[in-house]
C-alpha positions in Angstrom: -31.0 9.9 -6.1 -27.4 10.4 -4.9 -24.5 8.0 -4.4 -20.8 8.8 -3.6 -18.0 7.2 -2.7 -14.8 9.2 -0.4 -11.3 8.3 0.3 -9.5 10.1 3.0 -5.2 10.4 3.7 -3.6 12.8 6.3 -0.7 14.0 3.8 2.4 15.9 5.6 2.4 19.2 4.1 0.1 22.5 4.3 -3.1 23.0 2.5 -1.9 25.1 0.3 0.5 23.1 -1.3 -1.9 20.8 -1.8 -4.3 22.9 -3.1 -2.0 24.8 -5.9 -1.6 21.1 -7.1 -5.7 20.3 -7.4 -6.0 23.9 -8.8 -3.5 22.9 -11.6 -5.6 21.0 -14.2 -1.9 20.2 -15.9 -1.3 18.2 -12.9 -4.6 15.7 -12.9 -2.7 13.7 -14.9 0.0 13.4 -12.8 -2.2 12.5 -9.9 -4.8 10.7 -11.4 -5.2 7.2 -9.4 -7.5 5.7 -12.2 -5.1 5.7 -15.0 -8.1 7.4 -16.8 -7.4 11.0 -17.4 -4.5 11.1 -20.0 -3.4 14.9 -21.3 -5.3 17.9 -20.6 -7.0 18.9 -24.5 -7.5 23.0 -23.0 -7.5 24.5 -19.3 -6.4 27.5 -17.8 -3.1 27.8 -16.2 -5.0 27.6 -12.9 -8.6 27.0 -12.0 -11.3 29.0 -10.4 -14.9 29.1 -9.7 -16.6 28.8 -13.1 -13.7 27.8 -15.0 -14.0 25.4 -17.4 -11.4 22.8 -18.6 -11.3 19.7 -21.4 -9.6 16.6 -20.5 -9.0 13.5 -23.0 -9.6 10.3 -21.0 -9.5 6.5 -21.6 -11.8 3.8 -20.1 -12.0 1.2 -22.6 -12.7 4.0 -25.7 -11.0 7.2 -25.7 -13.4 10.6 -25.2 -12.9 14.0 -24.0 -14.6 15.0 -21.2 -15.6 18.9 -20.2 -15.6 19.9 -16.7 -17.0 23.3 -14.8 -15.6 23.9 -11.2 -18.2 24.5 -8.5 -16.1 25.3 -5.9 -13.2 27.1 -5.3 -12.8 27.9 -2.0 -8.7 28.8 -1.3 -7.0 26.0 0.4 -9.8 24.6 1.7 -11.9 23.2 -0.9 -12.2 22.4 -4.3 -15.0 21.0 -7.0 -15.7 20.1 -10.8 -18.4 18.1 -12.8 -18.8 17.1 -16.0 -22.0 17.5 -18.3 -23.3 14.1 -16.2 -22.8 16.1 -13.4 -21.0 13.5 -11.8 -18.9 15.6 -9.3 -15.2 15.3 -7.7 -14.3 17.4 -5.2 -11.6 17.4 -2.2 -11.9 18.6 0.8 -8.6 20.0 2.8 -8.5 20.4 6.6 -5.5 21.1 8.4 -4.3 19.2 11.0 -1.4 18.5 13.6 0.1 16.3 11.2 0.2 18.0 7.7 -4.0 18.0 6.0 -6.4 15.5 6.2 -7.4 15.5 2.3 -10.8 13.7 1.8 -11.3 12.9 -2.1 -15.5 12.3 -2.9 -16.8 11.5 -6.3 -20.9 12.2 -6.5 -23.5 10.9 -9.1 -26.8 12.3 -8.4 -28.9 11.3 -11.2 -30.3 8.3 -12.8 -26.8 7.3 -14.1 -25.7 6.6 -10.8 -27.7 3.3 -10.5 -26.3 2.4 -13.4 -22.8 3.0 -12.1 -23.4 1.4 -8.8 -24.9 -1.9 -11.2 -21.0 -1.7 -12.8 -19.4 -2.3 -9.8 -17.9 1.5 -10.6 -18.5 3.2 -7.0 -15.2 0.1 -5.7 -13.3 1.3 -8.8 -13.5 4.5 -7.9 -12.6 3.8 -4.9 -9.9 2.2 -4.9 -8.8 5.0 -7.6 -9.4 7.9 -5.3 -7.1 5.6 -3.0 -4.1 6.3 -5.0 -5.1 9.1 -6.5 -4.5 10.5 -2.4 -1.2 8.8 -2.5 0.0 10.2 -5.6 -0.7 13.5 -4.0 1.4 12.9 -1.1 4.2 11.9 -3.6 3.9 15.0 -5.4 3.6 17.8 -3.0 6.2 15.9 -0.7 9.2 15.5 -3.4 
């Protein structure tokens, strides 16, 4: 069983200003379009393949989440799950106009019925929506 949901925004600037920003877990705060993840709890200074990070987040109760990246692939690509497996990942190609940046969020396993019963795969959405904006903001200022 697998759903996902994607959100995609051409963003004027090279991938790998971009990336530097996803590969900063102090910056997912920042950039966060769901108003969910609130402080980073521990993380290195920069992520790579295998690294691990803790995030406190907020929907409804307040819980700390731990995430593993499963892909690290230098200005190109970059992905994390939690112990759901749930996965985010973005996806950075470069184009004439700056890099398309294409923002997925997977559940493959029995949870994912229940999130698609929620109404959560629209919420996340609409996050990922803003999330790609608040990208643009950041790498752009």
């Amino acid at each position: 069983m697998s759903f996902s949901v994607s959100a995609t925004r051409t963003i004027p600037a090279p991938a790998s200003a971009i990336f530097d920003l996803l590969a900063d877990p102090r910056q997912h705060v920042r950039l966060d379009g769901s108003g969910s993840v609130t402080e980073v709890i521990a993380a290195p200074q920069r992520l790579s393949l295998g690294a691990t990070f803790s995030m406190r987040m907020r929907i409804g109760a307040t819980y700390a989440t731990r995430n593993v990246v499963t892909v690290f692939d230098q200005n190109r690509a970059i992905a994390w799950h939690h112990f759901a497996h749930f996965t985010w990942r973005y996806d950075l190609n470069e184009t004439d106009g700056g890099t398309k940046v294409t923002e997925s969020f997977t559940y493959n396993n029995p949870l994912g019925l229940l999130i698609m019963v929620l109404g959560w795969p629209q919420r996340n959405q609409r996050a990922m929506v803003t999330t790609l904006e608040r990208l643009e903001a950041a790498v752009t200022s």
